[in-house]
VEXFI-330638 format. One record per residue (C-alpha): residue number from 0; residue in one letter; x, y, z. Coordinates in steps of 0.5 Angstrom, whole numbers, padded with zeros to 4 digits. Last residue first. Layout:
# VEXFI-330638
{NUM; 'A'; {X; Y; Z}}
...
This chain:
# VEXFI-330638
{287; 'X'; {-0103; 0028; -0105}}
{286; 'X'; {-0107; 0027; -0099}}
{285; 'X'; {-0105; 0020; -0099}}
{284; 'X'; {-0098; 0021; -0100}}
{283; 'X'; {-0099; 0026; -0095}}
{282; 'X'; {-0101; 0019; -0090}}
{281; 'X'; {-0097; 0014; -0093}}
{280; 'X'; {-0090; 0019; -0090}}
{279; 'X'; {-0093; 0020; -0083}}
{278; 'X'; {-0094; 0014; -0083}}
{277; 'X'; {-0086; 0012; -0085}}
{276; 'X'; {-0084; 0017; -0081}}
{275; 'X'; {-0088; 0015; -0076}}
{274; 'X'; {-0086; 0007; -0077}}
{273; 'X'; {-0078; 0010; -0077}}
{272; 'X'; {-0079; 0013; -0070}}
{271; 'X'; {-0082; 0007; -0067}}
{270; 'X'; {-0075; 0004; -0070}}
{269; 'X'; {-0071; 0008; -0066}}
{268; 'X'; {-0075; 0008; -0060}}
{267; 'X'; {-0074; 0000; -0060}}
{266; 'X'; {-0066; 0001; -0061}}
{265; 'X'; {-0066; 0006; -0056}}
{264; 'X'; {-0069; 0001; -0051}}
{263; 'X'; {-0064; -0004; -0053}}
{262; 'X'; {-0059; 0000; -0052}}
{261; 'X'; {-0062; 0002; -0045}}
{260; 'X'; {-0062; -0006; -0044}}
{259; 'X'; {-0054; -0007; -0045}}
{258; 'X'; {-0052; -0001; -0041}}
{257; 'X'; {-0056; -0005; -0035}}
{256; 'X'; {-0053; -0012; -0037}}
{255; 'X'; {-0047; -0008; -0036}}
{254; 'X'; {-0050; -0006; -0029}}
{253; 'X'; {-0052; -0014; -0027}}
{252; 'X'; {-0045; -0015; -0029}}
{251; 'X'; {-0042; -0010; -0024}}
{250; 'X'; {-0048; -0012; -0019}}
{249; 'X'; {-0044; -0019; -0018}}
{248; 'X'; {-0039; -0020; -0023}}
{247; 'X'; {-0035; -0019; -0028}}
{246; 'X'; {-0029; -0021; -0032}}
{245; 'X'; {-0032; -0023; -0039}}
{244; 'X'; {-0036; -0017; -0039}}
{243; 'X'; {-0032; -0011; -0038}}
{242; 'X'; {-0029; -0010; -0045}}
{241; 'X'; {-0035; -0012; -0049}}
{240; 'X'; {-0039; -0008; -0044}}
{239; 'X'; {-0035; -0001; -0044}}
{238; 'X'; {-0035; -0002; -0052}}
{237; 'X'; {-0043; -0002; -0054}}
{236; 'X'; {-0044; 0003; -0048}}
{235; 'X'; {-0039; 0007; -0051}}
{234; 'X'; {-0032; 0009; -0048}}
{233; 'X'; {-0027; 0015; -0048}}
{232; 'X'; {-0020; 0017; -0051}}
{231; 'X'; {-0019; 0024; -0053}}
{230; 'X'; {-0018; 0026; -0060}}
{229; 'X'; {-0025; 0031; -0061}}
{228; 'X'; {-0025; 0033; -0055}}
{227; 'X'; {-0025; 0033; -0047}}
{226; 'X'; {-0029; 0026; -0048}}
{225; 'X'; {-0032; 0025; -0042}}
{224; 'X'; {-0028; 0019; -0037}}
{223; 'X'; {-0027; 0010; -0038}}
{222; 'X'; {-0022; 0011; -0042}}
{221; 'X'; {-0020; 0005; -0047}}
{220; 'X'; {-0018; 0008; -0054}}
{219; 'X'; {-0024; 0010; -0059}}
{218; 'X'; {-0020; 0005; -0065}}
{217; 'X'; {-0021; -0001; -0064}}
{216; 'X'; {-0028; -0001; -0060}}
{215; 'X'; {-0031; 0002; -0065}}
{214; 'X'; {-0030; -0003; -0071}}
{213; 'X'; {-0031; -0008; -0066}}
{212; 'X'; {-0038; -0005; -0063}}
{211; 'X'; {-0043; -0002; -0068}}
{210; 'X'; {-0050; -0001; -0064}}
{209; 'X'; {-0052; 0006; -0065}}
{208; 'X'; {-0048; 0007; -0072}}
{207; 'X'; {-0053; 0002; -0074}}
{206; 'X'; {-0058; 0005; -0071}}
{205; 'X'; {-0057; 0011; -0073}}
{204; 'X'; {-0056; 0008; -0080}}
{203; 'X'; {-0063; 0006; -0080}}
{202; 'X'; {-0065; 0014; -0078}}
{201; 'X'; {-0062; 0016; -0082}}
{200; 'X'; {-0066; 0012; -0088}}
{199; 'X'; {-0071; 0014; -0084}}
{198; 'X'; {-0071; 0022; -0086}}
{197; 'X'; {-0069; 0021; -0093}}
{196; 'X'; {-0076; 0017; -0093}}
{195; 'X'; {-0080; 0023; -0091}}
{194; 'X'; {-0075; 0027; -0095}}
{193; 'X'; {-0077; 0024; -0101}}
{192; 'X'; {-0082; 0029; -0104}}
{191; 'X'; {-0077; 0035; -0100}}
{190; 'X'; {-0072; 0032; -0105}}
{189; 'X'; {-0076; 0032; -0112}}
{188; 'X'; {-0077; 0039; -0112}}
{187; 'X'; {-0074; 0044; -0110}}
{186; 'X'; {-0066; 0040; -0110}}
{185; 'X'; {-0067; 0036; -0115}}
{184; 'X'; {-0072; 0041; -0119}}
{183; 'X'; {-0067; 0046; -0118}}
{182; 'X'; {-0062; 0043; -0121}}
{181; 'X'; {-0065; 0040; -0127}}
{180; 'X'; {-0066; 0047; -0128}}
{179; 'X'; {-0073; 0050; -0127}}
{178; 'X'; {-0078; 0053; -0133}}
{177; 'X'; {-0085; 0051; -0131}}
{176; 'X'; {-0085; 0045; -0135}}
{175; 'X'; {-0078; 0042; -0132}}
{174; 'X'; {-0082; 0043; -0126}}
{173; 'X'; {-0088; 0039; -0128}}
{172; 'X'; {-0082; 0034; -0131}}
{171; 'X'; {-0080; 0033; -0124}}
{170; 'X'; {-0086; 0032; -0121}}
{169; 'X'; {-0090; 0027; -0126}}
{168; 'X'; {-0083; 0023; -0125}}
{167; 'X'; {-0087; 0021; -0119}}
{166; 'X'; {-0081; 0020; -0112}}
{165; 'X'; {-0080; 0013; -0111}}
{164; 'X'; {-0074; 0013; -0114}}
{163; 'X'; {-0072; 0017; -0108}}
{162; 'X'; {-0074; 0014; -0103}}
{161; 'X'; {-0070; 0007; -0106}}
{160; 'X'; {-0064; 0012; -0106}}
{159; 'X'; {-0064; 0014; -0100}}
{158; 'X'; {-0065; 0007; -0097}}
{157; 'X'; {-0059; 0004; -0101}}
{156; 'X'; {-0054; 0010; -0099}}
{155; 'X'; {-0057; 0011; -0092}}
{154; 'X'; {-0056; 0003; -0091}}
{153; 'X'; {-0049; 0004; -0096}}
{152; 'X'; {-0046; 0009; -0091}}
{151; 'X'; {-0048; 0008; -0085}}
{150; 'X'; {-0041; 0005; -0084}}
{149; 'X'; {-0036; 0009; -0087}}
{148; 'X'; {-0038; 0015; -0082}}
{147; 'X'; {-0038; 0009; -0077}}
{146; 'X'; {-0031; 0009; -0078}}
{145; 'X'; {-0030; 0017; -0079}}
{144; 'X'; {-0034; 0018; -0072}}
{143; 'X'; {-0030; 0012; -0068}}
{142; 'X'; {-0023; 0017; -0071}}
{141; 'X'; {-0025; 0023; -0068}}
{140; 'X'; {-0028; 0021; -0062}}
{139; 'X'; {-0023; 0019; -0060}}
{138; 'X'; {-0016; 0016; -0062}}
{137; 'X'; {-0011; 0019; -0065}}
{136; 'X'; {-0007; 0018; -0059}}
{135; 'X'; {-0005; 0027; -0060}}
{134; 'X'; {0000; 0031; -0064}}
{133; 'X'; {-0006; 0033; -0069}}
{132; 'X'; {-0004; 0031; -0075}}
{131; 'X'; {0001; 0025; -0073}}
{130; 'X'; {-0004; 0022; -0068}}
{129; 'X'; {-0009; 0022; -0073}}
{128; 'X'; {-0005; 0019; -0079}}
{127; 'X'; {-0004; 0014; -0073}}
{126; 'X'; {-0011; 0012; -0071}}
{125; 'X'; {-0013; 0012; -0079}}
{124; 'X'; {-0009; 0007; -0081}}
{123; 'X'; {-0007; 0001; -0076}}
{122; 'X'; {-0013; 0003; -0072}}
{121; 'X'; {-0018; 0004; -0077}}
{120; 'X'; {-0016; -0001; -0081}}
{119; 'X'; {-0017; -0006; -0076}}
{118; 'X'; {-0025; -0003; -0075}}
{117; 'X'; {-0025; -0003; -0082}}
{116; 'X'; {-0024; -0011; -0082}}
{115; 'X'; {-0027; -0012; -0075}}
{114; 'X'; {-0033; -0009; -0079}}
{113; 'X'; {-0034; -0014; -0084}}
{112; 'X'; {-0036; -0011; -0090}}
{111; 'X'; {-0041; -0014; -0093}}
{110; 'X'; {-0044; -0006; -0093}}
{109; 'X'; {-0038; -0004; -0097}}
{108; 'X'; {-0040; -0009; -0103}}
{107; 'X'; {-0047; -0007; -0103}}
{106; 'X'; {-0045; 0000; -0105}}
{105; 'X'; {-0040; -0002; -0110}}
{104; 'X'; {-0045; -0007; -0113}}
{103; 'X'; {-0049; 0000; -0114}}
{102; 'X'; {-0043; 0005; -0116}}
{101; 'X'; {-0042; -0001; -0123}}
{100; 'X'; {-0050; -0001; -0124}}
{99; 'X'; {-0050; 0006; -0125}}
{98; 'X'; {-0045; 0005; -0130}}
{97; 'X'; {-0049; 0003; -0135}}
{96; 'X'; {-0055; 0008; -0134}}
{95; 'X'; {-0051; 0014; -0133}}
{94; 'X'; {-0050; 0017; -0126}}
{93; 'X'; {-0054; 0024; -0126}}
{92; 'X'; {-0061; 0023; -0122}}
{91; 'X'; {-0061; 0016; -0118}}
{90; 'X'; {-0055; 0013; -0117}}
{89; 'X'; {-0052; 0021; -0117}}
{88; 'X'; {-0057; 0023; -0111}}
{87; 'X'; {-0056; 0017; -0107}}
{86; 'X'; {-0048; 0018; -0107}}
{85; 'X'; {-0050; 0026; -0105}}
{84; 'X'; {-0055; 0023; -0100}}
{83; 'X'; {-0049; 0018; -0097}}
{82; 'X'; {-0044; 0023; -0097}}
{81; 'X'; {-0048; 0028; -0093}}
{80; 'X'; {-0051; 0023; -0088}}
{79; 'X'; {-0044; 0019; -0086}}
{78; 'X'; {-0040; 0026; -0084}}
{77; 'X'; {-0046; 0029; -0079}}
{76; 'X'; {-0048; 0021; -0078}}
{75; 'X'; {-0042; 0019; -0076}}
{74; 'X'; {-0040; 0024; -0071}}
{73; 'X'; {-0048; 0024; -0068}}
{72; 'X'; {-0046; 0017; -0067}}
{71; 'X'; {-0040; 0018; -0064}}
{70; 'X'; {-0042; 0023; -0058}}
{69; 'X'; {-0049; 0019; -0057}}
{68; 'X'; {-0045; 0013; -0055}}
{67; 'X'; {-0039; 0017; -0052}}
{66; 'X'; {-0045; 0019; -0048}}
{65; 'X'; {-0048; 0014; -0046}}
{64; 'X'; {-0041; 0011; -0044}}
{63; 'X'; {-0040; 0017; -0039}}
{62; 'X'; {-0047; 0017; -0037}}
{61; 'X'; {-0047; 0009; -0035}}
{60; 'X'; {-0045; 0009; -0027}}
{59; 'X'; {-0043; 0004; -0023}}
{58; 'X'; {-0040; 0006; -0017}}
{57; 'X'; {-0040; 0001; -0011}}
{56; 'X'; {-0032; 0003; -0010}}
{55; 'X'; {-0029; -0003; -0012}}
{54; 'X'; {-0034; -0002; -0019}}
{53; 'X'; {-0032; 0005; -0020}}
{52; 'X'; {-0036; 0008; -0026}}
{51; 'X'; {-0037; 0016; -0024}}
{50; 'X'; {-0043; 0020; -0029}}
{49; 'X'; {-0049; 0017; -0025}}
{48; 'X'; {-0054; 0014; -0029}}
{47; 'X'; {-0053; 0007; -0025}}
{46; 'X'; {-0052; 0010; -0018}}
{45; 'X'; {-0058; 0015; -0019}}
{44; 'X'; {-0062; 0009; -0021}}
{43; 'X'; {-0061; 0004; -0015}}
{42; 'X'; {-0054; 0000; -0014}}
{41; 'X'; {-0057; -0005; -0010}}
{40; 'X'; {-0064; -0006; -0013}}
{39; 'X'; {-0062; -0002; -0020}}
{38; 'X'; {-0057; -0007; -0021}}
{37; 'X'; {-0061; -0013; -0018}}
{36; 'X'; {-0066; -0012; -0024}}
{35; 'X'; {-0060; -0012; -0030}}
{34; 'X'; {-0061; -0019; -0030}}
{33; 'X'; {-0068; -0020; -0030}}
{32; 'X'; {-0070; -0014; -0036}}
{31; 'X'; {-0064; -0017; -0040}}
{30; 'X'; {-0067; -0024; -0040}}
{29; 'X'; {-0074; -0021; -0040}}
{28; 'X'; {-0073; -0016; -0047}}
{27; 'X'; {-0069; -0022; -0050}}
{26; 'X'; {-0075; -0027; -0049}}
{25; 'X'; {-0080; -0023; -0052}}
{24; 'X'; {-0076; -0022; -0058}}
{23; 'X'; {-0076; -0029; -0059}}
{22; 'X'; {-0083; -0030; -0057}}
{21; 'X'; {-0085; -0025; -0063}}
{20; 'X'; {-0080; -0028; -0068}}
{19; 'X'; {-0082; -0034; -0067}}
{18; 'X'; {-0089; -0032; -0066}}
{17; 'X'; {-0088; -0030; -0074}}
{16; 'X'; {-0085; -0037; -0076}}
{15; 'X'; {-0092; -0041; -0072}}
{14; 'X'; {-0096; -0036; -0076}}
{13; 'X'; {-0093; -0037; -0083}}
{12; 'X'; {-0093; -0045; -0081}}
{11; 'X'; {-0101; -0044; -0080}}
{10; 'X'; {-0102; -0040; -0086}}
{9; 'X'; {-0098; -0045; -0090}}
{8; 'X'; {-0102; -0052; -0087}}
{7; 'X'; {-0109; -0048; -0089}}
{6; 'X'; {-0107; -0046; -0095}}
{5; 'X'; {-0106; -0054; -0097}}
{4; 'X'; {-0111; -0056; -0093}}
{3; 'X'; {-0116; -0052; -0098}}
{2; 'X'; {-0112; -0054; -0104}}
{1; 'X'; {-0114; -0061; -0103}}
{0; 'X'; {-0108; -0066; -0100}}
């Protein structure tokens, strides 16, 4: 076989690989987009988006599991963010050289975690520990958020840390020339270069957070109403449709098929956010 033939066959075996992936893709979309149309034909939108879930009753509204999807999300990025930076920052900026390889397979070691493990953690520890602070069930928003907090960790940390590498050491020793602190360079300098960066590493662990079912499911409580507070059961989209699945029929399932597709929709918007980003990142390297 000449070395032309060769190049050939790879070229067309990674082409076939690719559109794996795309018919792939396109398959989810149709399956999902088919099943969910009889719900938005017999129910309609309004009854979809609506704030009251009753399937006895023709109701089969998603907005309160949007929201404890969003709610929790929010909750876990607001307590995952801070620590995942500051864990990226130390890797990256003060951790001695021998040990930062020791912090770096201890991050990689928490994201093989299995969520079923943290969620079981989570319901046999954290629950409890809530439930005897606050005199309530311990599950809620509270306990969901903490859970996905630790969750977003390792991606946020991981992705950080690699924007962070990326930033010139030109720019921090221009500013320690100038006369800053290590500090100030950090926080003035090498910081604002990386926060396009920073930026798409939450929004990555947002959509890890986004799509956690298990882990969520343990310790969130089954309650298909708003959450009033921080310690009131609720439901997500993720939770509602693994509890509802195996017994539904009808235009019930065709609506958890419907909860399923807007989730693969924010998921889509997602990512599309993380390419702008990430242009938007390019496009000022260039200019620099």
């Amino acid at each position: 076989m000449t070395s032309i033939s060769r190049e050939w066959l790879v070229r067309k075996t990674l082409m076939v690989t690719a559109m794996v992936v795309v018919v792939g893709l396109a398959l989810v979309v149709f399956f999902m987009v088919k099943e969910s149309l009889p719900a938005f034909r017999k129910a309609g939108p309004a009854n979809l988006f609506s704030a009251t879930w009753n399937p006895r009753e023709g109701r089969y509204g998603m907005l309160v599991f949007l929201v404890g999807t969003l709610t929790t999300t929010a909750g876990g990025l607001l307590l995952g963010t801070p620590l995942a930076l500051s864990l990226a920052l130390f890797l990256t900026q003060v951790a001695p050289r021998r040990s930062r390889g020791l912090f770096s397979r201890a991050v990689e070691v928490l994201a093989g975690v299995p969520s079923i493990v943290l969620g079981w953690l989570g319901f046999t520890m954290l629950v409890p520990w809530i439930r005897s602070v606050t005199g309530s069930s311990g599950s809620g928003i509270l306990a969901a958020s903490i859970i996905l907090a630790v969750m977003v960790v390792p991606t946020i940390t991981a992705i950080s840390r690699d924007a962070l590498e990326a930033v010139p050491s030109s720019y921090a020793q221009a500013s320690l020339a100038l006369g800053a602190t290590r500090w100030q360079t950090i926080f003035r300098v090498i910081l604002p270069a990386a926060r396009h960066g920073i930026l798409a590493a939450v929004i990555l662990g947002m959509g890890r957070a986004v799509g956690e079912t298990m882990a969520v499911a343990m310790v969130i409580g089954p309650a298909s109403v708003f959450p009033t507070s921080l310690t009131s059961p609720t439901h997500t989209l993720t939770t509602k449709i693994l509890m509802e699945m195996g017994e539904s029929t009808g235009v019930q399932r065709s609506s958890l098929f419907a909860m399923g597709l807007v989730l693969l929709f924010l998921a889509m918007a997602l990512v599309v956010l993380v390419r702008r980003v990430s242009k938007a990142r390019r496009y000022e390297g260039w200019v620099e």
